[in-house]
DRENPA-3360 file (N, C-alpha, C; in nm, 2 decimals, always signed):
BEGIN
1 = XXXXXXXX = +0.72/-0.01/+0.78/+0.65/-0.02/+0.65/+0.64/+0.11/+0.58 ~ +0.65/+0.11/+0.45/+0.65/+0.25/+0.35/+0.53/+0.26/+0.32 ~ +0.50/+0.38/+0.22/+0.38/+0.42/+0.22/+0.25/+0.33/+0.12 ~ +0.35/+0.27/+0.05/+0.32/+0.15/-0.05/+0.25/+0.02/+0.02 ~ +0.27/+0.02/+0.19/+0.27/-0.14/+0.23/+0.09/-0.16/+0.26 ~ -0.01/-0.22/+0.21/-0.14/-0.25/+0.28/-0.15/-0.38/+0.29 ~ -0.14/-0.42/+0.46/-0.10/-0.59/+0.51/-0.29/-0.59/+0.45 ~ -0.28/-0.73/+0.47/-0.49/-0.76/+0.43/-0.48/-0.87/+0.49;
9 = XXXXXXXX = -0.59/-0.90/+0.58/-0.63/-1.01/+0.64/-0.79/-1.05/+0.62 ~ -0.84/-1.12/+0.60/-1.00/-1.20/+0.56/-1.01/-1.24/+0.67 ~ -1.16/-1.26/+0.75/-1.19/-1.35/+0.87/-1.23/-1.48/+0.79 ~ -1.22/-1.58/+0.77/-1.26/-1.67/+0.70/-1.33/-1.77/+0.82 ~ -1.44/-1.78/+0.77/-1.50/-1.87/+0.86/-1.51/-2.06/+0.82 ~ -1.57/-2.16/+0.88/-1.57/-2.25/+0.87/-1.66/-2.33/+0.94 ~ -1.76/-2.40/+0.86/-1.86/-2.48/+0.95/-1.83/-2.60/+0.95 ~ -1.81/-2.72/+1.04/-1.77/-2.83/+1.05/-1.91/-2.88/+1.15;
17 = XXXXXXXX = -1.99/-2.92/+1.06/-2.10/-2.95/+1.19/-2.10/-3.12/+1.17 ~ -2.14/-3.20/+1.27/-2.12/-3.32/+1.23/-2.20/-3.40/+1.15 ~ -2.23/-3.37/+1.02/-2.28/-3.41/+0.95/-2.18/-3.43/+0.82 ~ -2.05/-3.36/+0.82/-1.95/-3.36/+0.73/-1.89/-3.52/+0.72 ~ -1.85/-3.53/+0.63/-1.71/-3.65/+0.59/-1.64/-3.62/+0.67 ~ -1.56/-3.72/+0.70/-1.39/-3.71/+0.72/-1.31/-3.60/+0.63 ~ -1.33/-3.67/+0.50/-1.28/-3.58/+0.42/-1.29/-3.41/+0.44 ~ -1.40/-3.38/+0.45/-1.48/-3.26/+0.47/-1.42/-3.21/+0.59;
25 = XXXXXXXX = -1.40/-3.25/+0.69/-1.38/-3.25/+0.80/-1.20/-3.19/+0.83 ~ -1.19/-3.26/+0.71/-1.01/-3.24/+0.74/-0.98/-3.10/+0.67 ~ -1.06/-3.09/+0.53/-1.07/-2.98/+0.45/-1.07/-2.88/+0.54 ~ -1.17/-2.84/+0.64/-1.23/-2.76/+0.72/-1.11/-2.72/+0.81 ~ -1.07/-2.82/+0.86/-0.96/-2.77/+1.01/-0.86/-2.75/+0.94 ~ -0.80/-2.76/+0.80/-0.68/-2.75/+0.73/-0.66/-2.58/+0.71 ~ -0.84/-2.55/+0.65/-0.84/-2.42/+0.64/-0.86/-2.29/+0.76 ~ -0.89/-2.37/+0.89/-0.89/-2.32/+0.99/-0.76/-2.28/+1.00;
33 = XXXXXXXX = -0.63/-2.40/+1.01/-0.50/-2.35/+1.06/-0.47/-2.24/+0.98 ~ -0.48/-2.29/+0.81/-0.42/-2.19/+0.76/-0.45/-2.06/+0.78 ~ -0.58/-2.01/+0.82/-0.61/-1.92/+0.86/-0.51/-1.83/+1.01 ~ -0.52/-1.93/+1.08/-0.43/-1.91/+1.15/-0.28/-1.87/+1.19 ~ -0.21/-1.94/+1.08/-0.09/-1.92/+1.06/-0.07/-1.75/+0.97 ~ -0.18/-1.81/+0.89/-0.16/-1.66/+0.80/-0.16/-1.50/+0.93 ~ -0.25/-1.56/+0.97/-0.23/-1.43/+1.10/-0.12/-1.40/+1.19 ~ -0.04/-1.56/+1.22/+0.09/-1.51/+1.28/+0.16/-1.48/+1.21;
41 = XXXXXXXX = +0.17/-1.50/+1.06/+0.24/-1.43/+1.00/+0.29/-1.31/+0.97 ~ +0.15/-1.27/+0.94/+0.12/-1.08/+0.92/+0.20/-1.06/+1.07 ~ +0.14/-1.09/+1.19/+0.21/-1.06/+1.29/+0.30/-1.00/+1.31 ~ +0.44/-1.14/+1.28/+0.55/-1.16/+1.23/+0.61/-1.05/+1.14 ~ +0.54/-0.98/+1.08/+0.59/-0.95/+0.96/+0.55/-0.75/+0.95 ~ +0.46/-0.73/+1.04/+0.44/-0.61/+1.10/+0.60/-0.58/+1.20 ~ +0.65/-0.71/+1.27/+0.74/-0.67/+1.38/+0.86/-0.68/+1.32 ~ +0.89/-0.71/+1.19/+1.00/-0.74/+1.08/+1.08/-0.85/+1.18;
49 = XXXXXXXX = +1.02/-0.96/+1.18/+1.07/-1.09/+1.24/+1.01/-1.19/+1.08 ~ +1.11/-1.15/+1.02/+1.10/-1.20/+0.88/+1.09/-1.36/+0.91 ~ +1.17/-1.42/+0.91/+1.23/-1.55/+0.96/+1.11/-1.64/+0.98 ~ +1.08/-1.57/+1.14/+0.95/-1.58/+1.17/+0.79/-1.60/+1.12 ~ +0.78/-1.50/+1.02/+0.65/-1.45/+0.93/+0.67/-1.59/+0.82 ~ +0.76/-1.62/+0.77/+0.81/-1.71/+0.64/+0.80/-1.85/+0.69 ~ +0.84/-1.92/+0.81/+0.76/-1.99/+0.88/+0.62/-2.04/+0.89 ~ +0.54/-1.89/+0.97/+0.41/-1.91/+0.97/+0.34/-1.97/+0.82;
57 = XXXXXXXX = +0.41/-1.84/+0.71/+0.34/-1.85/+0.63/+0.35/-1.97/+0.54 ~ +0.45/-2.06/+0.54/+0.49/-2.14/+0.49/+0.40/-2.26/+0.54 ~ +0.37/-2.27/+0.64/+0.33/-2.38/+0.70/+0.12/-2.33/+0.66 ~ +0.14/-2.25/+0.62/-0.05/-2.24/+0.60/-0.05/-2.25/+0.46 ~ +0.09/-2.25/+0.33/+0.05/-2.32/+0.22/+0.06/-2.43/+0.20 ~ +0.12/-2.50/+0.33/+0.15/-2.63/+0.31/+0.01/-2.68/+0.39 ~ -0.07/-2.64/+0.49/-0.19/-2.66/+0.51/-0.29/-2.70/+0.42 ~ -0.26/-2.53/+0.36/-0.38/-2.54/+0.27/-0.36/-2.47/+0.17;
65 = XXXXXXXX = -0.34/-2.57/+0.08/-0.24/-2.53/-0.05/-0.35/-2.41/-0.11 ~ -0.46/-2.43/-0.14/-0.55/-2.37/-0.26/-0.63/-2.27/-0.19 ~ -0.57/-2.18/-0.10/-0.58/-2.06/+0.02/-0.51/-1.96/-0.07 ~ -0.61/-1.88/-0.15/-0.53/-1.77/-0.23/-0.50/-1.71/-0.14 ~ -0.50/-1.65/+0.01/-0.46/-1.54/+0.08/-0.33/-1.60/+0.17 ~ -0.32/-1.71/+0.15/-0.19/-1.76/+0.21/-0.09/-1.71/+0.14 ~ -0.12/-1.74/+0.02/+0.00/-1.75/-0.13/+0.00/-1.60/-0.14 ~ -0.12/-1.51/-0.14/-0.08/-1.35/-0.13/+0.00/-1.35/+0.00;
73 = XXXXXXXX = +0.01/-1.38/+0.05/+0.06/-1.28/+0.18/+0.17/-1.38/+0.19 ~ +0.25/-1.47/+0.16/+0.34/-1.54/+0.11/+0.45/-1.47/+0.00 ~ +0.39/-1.44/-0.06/+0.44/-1.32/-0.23/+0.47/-1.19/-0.13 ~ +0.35/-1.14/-0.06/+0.41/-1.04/+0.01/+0.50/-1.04/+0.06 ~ +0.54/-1.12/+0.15/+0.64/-1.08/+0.25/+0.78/-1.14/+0.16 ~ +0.77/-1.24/+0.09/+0.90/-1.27/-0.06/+0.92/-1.09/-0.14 ~ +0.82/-1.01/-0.16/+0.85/-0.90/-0.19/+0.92/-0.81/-0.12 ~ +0.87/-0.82/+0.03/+0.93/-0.74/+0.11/+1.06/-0.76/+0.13;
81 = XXXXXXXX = +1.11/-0.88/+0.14/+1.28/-0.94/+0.18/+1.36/-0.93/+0.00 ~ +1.27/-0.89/-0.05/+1.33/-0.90/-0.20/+1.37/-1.00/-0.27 ~ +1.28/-1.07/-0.26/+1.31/-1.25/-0.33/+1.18/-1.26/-0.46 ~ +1.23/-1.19/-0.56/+1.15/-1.16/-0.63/+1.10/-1.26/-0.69 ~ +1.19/-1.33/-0.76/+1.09/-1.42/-0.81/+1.04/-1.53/-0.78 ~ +1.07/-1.54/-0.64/+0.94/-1.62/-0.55/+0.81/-1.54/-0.53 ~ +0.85/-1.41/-0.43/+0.70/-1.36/-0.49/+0.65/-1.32/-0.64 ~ +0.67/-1.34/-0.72/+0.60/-1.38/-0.89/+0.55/-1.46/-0.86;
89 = XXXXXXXX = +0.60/-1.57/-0.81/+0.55/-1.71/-0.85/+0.44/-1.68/-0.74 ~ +0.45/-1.69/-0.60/+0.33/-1.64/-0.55/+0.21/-1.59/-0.57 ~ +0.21/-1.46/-0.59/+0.08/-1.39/-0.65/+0.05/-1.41/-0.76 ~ +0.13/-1.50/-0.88/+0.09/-1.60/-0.95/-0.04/-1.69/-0.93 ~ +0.03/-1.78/-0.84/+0.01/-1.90/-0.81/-0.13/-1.87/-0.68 ~ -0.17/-1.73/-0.64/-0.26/-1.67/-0.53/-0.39/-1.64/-0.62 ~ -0.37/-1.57/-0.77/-0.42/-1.50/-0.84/-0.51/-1.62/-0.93 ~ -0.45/-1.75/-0.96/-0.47/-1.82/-1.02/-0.60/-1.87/-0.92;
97 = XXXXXXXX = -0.57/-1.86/-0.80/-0.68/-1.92/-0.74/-0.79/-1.85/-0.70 ~ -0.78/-1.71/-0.69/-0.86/-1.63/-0.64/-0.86/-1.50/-0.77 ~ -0.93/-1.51/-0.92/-0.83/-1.40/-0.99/-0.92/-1.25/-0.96 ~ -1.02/-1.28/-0.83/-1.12/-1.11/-0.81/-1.10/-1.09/-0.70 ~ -0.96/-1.17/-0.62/-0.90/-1.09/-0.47/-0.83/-0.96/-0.50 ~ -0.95/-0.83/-0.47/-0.91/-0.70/-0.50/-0.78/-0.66/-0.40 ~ -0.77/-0.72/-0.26/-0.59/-0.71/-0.24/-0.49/-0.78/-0.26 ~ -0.50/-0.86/-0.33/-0.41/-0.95/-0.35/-0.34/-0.87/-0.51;
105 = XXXXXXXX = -0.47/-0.85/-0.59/-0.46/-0.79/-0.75/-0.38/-0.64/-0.69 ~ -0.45/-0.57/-0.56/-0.32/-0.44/-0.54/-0.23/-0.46/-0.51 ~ -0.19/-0.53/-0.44/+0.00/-0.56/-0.36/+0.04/-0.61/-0.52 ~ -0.02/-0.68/-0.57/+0.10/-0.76/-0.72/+0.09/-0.64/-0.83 ~ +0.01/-0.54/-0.80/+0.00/-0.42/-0.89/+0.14/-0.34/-0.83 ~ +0.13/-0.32/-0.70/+0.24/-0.23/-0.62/+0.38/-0.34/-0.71 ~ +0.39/-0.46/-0.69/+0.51/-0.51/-0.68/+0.53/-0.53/-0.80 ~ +0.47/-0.50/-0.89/+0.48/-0.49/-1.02/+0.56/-0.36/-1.08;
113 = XXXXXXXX = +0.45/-0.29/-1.01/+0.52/-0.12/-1.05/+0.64/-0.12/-0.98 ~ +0.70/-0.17/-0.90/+0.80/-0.15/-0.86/+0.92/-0.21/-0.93 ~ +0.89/-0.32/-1.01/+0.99/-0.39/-1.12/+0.99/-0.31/-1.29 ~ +0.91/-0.18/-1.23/+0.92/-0.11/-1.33/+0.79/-0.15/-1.46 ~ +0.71/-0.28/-1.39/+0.67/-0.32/-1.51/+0.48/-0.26/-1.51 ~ +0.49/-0.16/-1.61/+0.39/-0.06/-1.58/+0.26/-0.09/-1.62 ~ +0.29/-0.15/-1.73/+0.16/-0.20/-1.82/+0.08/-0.31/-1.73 ~ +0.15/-0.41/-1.68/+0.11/-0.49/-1.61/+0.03/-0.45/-1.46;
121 = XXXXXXXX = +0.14/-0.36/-1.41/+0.06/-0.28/-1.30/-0.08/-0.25/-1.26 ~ -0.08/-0.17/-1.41/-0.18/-0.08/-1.49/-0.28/-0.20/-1.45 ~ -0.26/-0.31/-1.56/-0.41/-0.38/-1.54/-0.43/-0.43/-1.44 ~ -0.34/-0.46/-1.35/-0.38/-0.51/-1.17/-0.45/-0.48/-1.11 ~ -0.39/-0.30/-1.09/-0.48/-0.23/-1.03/-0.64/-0.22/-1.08 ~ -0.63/-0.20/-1.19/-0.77/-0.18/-1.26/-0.85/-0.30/-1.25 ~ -0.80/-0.42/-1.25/-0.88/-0.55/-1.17/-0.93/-0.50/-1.07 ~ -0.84/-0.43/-0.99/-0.83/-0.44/-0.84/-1.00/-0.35/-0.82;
129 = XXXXXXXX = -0.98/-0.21/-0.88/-1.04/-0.14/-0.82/-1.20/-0.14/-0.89 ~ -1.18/-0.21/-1.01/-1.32/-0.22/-1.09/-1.41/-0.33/-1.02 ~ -1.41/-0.43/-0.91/-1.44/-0.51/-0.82/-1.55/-0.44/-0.80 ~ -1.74/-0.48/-0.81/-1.76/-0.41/-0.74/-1.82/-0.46/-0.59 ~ -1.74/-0.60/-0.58/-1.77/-0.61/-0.41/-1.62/-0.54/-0.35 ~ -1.55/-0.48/-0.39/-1.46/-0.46/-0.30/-1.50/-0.28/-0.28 ~ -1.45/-0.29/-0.15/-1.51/-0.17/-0.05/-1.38/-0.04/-0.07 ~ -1.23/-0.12/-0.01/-1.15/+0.02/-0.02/-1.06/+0.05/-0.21;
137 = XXXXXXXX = -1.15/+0.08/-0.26/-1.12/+0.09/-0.43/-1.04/+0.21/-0.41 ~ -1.05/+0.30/-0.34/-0.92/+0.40/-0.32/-0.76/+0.41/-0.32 ~ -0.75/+0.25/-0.25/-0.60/+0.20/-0.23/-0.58/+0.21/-0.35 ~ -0.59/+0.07/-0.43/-0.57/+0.03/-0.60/-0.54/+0.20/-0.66 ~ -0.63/+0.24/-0.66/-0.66/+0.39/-0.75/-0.55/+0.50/-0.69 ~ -0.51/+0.46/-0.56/-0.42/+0.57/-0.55/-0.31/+0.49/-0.54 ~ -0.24/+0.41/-0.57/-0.13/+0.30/-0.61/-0.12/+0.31/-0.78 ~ -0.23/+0.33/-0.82/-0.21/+0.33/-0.93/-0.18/+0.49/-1.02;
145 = XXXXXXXX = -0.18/+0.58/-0.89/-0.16/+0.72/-0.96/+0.05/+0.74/-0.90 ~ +0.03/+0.65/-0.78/+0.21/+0.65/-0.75/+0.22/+0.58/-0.90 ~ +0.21/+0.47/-0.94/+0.27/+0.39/-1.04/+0.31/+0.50/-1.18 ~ +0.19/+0.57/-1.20/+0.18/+0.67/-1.29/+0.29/+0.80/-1.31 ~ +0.29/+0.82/-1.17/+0.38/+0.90/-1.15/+0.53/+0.88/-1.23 ~ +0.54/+0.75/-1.15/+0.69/+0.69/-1.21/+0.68/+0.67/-1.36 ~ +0.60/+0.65/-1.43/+0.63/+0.69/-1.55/+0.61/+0.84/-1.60 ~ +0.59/+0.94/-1.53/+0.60/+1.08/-1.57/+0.44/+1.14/-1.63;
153 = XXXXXXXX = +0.37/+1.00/-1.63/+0.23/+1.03/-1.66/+0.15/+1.14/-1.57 ~ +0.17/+1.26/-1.56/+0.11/+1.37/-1.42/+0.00/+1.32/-1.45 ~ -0.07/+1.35/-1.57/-0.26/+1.41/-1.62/-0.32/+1.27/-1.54 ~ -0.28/+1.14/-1.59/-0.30/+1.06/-1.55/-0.31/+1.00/-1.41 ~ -0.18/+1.01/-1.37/-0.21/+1.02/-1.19/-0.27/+1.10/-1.11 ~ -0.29/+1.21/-1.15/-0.35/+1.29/-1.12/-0.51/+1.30/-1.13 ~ -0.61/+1.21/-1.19/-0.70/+1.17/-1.23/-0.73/+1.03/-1.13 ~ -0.62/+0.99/-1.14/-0.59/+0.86/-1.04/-0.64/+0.89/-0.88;
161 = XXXXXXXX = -0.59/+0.98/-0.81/-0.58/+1.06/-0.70/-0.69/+1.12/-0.68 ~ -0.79/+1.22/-0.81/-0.88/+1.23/-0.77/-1.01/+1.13/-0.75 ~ -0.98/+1.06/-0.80/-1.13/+0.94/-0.84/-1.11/+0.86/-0.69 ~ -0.98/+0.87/-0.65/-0.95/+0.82/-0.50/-1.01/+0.87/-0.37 ~ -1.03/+1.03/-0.38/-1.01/+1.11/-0.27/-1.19/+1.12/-0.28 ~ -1.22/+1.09/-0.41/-1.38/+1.11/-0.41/-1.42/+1.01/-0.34 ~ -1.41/+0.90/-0.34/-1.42/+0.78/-0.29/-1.42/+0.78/-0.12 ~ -1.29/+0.87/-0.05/-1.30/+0.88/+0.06/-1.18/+1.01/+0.04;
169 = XXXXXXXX = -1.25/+1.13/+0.09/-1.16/+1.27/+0.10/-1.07/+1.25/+0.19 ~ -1.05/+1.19/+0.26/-0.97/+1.17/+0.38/-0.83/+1.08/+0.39 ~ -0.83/+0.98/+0.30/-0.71/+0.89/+0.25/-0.63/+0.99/+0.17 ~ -0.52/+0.97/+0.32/-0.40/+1.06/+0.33/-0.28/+1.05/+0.20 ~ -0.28/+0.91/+0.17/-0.18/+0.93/+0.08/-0.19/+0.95/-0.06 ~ -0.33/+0.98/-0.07/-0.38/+1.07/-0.23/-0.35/+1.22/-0.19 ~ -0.40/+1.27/-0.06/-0.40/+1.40/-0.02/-0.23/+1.45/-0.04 ~ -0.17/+1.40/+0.01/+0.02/+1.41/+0.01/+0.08/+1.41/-0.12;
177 = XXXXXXXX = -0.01/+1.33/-0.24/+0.03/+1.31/-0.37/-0.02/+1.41/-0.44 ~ -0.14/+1.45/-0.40/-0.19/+1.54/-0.49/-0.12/+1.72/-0.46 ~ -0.10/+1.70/-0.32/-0.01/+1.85/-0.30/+0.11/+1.86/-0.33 ~ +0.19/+1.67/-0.36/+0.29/+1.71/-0.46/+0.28/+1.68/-0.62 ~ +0.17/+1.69/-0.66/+0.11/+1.70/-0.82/+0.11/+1.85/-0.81 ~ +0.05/+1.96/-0.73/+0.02/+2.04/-0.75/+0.13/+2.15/-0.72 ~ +0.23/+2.11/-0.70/+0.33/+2.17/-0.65/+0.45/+2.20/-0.78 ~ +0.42/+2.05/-0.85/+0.52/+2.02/-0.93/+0.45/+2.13/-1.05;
185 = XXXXXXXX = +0.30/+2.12/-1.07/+0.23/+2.22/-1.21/+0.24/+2.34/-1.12 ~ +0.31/+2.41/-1.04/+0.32/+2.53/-1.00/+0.21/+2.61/-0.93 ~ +0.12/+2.52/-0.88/+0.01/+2.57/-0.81/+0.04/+2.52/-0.66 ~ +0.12/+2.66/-0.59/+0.12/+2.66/-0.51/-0.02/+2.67/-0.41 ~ -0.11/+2.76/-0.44/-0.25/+2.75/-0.35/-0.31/+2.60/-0.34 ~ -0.28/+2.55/-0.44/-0.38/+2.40/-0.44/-0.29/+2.32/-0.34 ~ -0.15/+2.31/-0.35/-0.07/+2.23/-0.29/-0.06/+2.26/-0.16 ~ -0.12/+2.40/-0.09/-0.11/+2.48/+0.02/-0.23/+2.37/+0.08;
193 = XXXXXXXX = -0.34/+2.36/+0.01/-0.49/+2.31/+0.05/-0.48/+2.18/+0.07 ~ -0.39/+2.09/-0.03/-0.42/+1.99/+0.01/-0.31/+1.97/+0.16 ~ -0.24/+2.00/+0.13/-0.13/+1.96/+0.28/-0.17/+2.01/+0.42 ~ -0.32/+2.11/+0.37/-0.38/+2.11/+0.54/-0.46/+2.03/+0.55 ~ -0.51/+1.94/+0.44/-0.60/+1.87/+0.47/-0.57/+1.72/+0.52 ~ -0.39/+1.72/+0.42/-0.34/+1.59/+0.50/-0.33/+1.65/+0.63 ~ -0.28/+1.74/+0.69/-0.21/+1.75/+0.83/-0.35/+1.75/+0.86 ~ -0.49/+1.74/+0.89/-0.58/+1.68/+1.00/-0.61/+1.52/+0.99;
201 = XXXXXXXX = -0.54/+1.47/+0.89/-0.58/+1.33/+0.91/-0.45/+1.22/+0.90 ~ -0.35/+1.29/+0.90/-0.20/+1.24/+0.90/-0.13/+1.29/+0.99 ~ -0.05/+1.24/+1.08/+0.10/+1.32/+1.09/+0.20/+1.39/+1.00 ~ +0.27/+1.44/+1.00/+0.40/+1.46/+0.93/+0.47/+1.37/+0.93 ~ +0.51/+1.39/+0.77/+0.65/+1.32/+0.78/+0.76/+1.41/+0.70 ~ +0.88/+1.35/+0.69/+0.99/+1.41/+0.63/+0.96/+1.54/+0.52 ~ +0.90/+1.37/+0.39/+0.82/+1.45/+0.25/+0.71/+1.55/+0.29 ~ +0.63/+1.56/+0.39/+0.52/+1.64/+0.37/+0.58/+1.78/+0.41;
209 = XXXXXXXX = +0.67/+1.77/+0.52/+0.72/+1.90/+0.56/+0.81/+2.00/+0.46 ~ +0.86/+1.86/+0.35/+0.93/+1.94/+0.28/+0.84/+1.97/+0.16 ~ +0.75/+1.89/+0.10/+0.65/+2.02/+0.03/+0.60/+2.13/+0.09 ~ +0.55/+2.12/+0.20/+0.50/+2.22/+0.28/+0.61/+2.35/+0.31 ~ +0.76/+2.32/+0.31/+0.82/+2.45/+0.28/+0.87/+2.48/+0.14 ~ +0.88/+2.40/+0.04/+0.86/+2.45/-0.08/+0.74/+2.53/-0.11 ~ +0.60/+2.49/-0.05/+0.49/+2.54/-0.14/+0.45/+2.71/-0.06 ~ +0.50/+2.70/+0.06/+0.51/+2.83/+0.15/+0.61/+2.95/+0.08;
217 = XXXXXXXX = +0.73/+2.91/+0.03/+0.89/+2.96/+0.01/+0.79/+2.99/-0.14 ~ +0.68/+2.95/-0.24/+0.65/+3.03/-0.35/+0.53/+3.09/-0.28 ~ +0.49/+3.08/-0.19/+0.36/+3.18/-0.16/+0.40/+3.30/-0.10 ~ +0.55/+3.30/-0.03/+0.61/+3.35/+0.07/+0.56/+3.41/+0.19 ~ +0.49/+3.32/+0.23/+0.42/+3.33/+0.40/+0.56/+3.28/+0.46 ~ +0.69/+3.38/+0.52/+0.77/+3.33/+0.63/+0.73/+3.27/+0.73 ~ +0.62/+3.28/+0.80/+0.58/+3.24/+0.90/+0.59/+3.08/+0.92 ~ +0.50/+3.03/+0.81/+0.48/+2.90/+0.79/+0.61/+2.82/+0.75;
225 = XXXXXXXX = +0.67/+2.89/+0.64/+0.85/+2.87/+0.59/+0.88/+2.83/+0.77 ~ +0.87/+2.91/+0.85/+0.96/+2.88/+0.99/+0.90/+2.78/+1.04 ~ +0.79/+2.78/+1.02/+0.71/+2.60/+1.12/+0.75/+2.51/+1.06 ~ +0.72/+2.48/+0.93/+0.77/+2.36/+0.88/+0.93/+2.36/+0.88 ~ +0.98/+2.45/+0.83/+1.13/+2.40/+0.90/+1.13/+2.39/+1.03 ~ +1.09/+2.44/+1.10/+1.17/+2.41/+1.27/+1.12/+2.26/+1.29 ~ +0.99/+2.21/+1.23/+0.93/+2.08/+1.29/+0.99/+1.97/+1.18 ~ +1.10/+2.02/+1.10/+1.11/+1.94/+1.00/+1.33/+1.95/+1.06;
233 = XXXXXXXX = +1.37/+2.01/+1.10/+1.47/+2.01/+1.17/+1.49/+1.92/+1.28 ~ +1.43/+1.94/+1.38/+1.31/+1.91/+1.53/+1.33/+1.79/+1.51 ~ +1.26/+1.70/+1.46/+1.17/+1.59/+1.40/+1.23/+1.50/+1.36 ~ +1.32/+1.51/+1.21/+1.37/+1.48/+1.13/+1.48/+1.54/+1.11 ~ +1.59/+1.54/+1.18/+1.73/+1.55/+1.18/+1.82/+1.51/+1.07 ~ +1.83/+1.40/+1.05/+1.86/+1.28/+0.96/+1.81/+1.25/+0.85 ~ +1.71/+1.30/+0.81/+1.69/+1.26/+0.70/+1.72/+1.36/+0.58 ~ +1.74/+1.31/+0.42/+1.74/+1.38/+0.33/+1.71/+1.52/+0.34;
241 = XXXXXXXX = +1.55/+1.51/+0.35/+1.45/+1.65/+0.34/+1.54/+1.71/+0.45 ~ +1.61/+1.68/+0.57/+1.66/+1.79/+0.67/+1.80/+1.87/+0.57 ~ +1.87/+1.77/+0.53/+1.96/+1.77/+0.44/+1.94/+1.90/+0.30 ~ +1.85/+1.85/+0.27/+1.81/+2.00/+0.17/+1.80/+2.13/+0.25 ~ +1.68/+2.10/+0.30/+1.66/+2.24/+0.41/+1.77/+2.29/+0.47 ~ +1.87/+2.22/+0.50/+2.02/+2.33/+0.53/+2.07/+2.33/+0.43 ~ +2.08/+2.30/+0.27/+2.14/+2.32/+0.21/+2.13/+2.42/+0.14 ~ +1.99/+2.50/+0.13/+1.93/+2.61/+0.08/+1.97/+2.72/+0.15;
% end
């Protein structure tokens, strides 16, 4: 999964005491399975047993049709395999049912911005994160400063990122964005600070090592220039960022 992916799962509960209808009764265990299914799905779909996940999840909208978190996490994984305009019709057809599911409004924000379609994005997230029963408003807000990005909006994302990090200083992938915000406006010190702050609550990856020897190479600390490349050599052989670093 990329850095874009947040699976979401609800515990949904269900009382069936015997005082219910039949009808009621069926209602109840319908939304039990689907609950269920929707879990093997995500499963499924964490272990990229696609096939698998599209199955589960298939069988919890046909449970229970009017389960907005089926139909999200249905749209998700149609987004993931790239069947776009099933997931539309999805987080459509999720959103219609549930329109203040703050994860469901972020993933159709993410898969929005990803179809390039920014405006729409834009208001997703902003559903998403103005929620005020929803607890992680960071995601949305820092989804919504990647989205920004891709239109060349810095001031913007950048505002995005911080309203994020206020929220929780610790969510890594505002921290990584903001040290490459700060890297890009030439402030190497700021970009220095945030990238230590991701390295105590992240690993490394490819990208981080390779800002981390860009923002070293304008501070000119060789020392650090040598760690991140050796752990970005080391580590990451194969990838691009290794590819630049020998190409310089």
């Amino acid at each position: 999964m990329n850095k874009w992916v947040v699976i979401f799962l609800c515990v949904m509960s269900v009382g069936c005491g015997v005082t219910q209808s039949t009808g009621q009764k069926k209602s109840a265990e319908a939304l039990k399975n689907a609950d269920v299914y929707v879990r093997l799905g995500v499963v499924y779909m964490k272990s990229k047993q696609y096939d698998a996940s599209l199955k589960q999840l298939q069988k919890a909208v046909k449970s229970e049709p009017d389960n907005a978190l089926a139909h999200g996490t249905l749209a998700y994984l149609y987004q993931i395999i790239k069947e776009n305009d099933k997931a539309e019709a999805a987080y459509q057809r999720a959103i219609a049912l549930d329109p203040r599911h703050s994860a469901i409004l972020n993933n159709y924000g993410r898969f929005s911005c990803q179809l390039k379609q920014y405006a729409d994005a834009a208001e997703l997230f902003q559903r998403s994160y103005t929620n005020p029963l929803y607890q992680a408003k960071w995601r949305p807000l820092s989804n919504a400063g990647l989205c920004a990005v891709k239109e060349n909006k810095l001031a913007q994302a950048e505002t995005h990122f911080r309203n994020a990090l206020q929220l929780n200083p610790r969510y890594s992938p505002a921290l990584l964005e903001m040290a490459d915000l700060a890297l890009k406006q030439n402030n190497a010190p700021s970009a220095r600070a945030y990238l230590q702050r991701y390295a105590e609550v992240a690993a490394h990856s490819p990208r981080s090592l390779w800002i981390g020897v860009r923002t070293e190479r304008k501070l000119g600390d060789k020392n650090a220039i040598a760690s991140y490349s050796l752990s970005l050599r080391n580590n990451f052989p194969n990838t691009k960022e290794a590819a630049l670093l020998s190409a310089k």
